[in-house]
Every structure is written in C-alpha cells, then in structure tokens.
C-alpha positions as CSV (number, residue, x, y, z in Angstrom):
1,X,27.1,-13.2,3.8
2,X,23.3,-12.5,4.2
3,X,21.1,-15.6,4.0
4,X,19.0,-16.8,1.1
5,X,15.3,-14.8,1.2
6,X,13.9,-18.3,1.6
7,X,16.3,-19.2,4.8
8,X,15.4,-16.2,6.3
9,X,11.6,-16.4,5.5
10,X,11.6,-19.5,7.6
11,X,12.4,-17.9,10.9
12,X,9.8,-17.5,13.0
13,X,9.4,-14.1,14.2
14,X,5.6,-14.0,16.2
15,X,7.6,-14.9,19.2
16,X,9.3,-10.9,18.7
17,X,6.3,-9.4,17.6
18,X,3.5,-7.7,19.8
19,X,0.4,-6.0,19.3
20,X,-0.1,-2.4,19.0
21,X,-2.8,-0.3,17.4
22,X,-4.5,-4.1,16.4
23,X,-1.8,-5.1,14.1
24,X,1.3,-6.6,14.9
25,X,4.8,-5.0,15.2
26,X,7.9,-6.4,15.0
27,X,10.5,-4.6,16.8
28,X,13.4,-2.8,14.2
29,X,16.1,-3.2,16.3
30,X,15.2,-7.1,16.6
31,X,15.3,-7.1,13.0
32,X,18.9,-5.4,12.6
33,X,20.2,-8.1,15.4
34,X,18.2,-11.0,13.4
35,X,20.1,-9.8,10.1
36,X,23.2,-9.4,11.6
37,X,23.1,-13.4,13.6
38,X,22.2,-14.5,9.6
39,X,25.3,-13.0,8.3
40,X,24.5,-9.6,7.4
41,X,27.9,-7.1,7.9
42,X,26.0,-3.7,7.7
43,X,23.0,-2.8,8.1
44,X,21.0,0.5,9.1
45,X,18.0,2.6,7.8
46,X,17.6,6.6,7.7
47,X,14.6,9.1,7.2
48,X,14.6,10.3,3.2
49,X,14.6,14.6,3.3
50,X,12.0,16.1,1.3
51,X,14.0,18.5,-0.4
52,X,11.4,21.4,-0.6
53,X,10.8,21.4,2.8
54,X,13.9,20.1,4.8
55,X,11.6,17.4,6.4
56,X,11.1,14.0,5.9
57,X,7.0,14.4,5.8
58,X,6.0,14.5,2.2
59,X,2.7,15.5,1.8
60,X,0.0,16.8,-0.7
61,X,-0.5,20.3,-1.5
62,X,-5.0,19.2,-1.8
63,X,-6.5,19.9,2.0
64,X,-8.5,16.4,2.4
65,X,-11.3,16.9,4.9
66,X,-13.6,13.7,6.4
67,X,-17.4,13.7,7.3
68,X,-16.0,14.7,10.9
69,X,-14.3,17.9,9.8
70,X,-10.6,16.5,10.7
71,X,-8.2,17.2,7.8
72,X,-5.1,16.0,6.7
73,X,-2.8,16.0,3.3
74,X,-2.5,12.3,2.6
75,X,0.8,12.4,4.7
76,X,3.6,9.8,3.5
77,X,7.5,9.6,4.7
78,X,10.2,7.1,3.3
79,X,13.2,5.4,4.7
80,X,16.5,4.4,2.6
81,X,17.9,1.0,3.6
82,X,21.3,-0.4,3.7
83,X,22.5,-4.0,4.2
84,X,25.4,-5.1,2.9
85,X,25.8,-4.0,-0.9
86,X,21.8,-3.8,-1.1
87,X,20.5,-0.6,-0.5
88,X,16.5,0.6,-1.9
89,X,13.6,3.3,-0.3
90,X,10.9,2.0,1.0
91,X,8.0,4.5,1.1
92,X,4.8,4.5,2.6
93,X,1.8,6.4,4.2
94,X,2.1,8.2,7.9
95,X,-0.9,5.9,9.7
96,X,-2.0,5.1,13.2
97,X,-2.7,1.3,12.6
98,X,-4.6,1.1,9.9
99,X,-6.4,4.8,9.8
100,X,-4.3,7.4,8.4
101,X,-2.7,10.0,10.5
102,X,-4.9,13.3,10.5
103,X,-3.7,17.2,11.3
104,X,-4.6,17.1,14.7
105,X,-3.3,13.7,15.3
106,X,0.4,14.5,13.5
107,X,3.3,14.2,16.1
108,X,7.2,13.4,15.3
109,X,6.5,10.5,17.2
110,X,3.7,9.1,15.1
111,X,6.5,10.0,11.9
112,X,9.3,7.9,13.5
113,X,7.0,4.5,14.0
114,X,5.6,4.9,10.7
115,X,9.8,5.0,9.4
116,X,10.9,2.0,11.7
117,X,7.6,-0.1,10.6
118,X,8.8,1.1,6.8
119,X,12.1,-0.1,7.7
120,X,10.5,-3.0,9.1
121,X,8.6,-4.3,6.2
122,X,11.2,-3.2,3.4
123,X,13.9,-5.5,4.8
124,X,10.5,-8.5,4.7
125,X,10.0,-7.3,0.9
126,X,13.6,-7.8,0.0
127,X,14.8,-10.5,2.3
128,X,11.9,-12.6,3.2
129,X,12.6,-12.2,7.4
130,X,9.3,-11.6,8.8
131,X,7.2,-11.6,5.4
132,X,4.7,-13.4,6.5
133,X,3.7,-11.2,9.2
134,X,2.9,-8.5,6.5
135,X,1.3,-11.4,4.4
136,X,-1.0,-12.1,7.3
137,X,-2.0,-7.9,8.0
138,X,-2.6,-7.8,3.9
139,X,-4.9,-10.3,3.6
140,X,-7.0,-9.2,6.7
141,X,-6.4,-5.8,5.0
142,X,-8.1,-6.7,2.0
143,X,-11.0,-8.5,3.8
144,X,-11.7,-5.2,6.1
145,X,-11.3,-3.3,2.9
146,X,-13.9,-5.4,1.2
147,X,-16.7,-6.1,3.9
148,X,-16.6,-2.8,5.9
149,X,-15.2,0.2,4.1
150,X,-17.1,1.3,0.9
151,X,-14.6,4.8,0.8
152,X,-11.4,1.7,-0.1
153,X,-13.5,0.3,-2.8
154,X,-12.0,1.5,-6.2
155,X,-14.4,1.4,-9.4
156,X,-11.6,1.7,-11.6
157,X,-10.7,-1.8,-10.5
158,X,-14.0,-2.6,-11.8
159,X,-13.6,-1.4,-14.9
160,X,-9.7,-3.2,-15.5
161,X,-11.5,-6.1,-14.3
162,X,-14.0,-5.8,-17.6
163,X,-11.5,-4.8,-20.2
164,X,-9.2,-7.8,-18.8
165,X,-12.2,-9.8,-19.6
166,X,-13.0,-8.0,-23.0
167,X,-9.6,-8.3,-23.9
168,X,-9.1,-12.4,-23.3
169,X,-12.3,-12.7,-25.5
170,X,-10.8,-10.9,-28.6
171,X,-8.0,-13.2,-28.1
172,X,-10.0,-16.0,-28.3
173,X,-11.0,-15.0,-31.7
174,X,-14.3,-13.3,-31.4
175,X,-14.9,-10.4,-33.2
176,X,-15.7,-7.1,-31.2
177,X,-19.3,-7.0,-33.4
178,X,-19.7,-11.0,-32.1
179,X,-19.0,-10.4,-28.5
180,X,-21.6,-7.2,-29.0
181,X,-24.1,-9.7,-30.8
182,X,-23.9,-12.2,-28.5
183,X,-24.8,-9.6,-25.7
184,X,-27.5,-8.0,-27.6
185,X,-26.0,-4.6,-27.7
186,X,-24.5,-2.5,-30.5
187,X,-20.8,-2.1,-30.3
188,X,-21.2,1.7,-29.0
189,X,-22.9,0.5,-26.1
190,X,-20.2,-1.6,-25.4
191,X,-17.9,1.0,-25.5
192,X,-20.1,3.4,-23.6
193,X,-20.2,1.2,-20.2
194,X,-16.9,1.8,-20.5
195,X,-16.7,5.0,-20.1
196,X,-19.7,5.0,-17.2
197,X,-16.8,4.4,-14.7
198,X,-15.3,7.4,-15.6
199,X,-18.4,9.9,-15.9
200,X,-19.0,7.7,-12.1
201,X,-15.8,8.9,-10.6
202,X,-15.9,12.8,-11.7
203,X,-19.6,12.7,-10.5
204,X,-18.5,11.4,-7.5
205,X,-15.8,13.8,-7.0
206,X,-18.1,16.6,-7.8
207,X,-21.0,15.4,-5.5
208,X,-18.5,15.5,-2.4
209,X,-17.2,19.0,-3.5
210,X,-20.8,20.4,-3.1
C-alpha cells in the first residue's frame, strides 16, 4: 500500500533532481522506482490522444504571433496516470523551461519532456513525493511573473481583487450608497470602474490587432 501524501512529501528528492533549462527536473523513472520502494503495486503514465487529430498535441485553432514574428497556437499535451486504484489527467502547456514552445521550436522531443515533467508533477499534486520542488519553481514563478514580465500580469485579477474587497464591505453592513458616500462618488461611478477593466482588456486586444 502506497504511503501517506505526508510520508512521502518528506523524502527528500534534490539529491535526484538536476538542472535543465534553469529549473529543476526530477527524473520520471526515479519517481516510478521511488513509488514503487513506498509501496506502490502499479504504476505508469501514457500520452492522452486528441481525438480530432490522432495526436497528443492539443492546440488552439487562434495563430498567436510575438513582437519577433515567431508564432505558435498556445500548444498544451496531457498525460493519464495510474497508481494503484488512483488514476487522474494531468494537463499542461508544451514549454521550454519556462517560455512556451513556439512553431519553429516544436519537436516530438520537446512533447515527450513536457509529458514526463506532467507525469512528474501530477504524481507531486496527488501524493506529495517531490512537492516541494514544484513549490519552490511556483513561487520563483510568481516573483519573475511579477518583477519582470508585464505580458503575465492579468488585470482581471485586479478587478476580483476589488469586488472581493467591495463585497467583504457589504458584509460588514455598509450600504452600497455608504461605501459610495464615504468615497465621494455616486454609486454609478462605482460601478463604472468596474467595468474600466473590461473596456481596458478589449482595447488592449484591439490595439495589438492593429
């Protein structure tokens, strides 16, 4: 019988992992051996088909294009995984590191690492073996998302952050025509910020369509 998630979140896997791409991997089939020595029976992963096209590269039909002129279809492949009586998909984006995987960049080879590193991080998700390696690559994730790449930064985020705020306050007990007096604004102009994220975005879109 498998181990408990928080057993097997306390082996220490750094001294299996290397660096590649400046992240670090962590090698699949150490992870089948290191499920199998805590008392997993069966376990193996296997590429999900995309059924319209007899692949498993699922992609977008939009043609994305960056300030370079490389183009890509926001690639993505999955992986169904199997231990014991547990078995889930695990899905994810085709990337090189942390940059996504463009047209001319596409190989079978770059589609298998991105399925073992899916394999990889669902068994972390589910079981806890080797989580904190993924907890360590999200947080510097979010940091490099937040200090050095504007094009992450999502305004609708922005505006869930206000409404979560708006909303608590109505919970509180104020009134929407307090919280609106208390800001010295009418209650349409509160409700009109609102909708400035979403005029934001399609002028956004539109400006990079020109």
């Amino acid at each position: 019988m498998l181990k408990s998630y928080n057993d097997l979140r306390k082996i220490d896997v750094s001294k299996w992992t290397e660096k590649r791409d400046d992240a670090d991997y962590l090698n699949w089939a150490k992870v089948v051996d290191l499920l199998h020595e805590n008392g997993a029976e069966k376990v193996y992963f296997e590429p999900v088909v995309n059924s319209l096209t007899g692949s498993s590269l699922y992609m977008t039909e939009q043609v994305f294009t960056d300030k370079s002129g490389m183009t890509n279809r926001v690639y993505e492949t999955a992986v169904k995984i199997v231990i014991d009586d547990m078995e889930f998909i695990q899905r994810g984006p085709v990337t090189n590191g942390s940059n996504p995987v463009k047209d001319n960049s596409m190989t079978q080879q770059r589609l298998w690492n991105c399925q073992t590193r899916l394999f990889v991080k669902g068994v972390a998700i589910r079981t806890g073996l080797g989580f904190d390696l993924w907890l360590k690559e999200e947080f510097k994730s979010e940091k490099d998302n937040w200090e050095d790449n504007l094009n992450k930064h999502n305004i609708f985020k922005i505006k869930e952050r206000l409404q979560e705020i708006y909303t608590q306050k109505i919970k509180n007990g104020l009134q929407p025509s307090e919280i609106a007096n208390k800001l010295n604004k009418t209650e349409d102009e509160i409700k009109a910020y609102f909708t400035y994220f979403d005029i934001l975005n399609n002028f956004e879109r539109e400006l990079s369509n020109l």
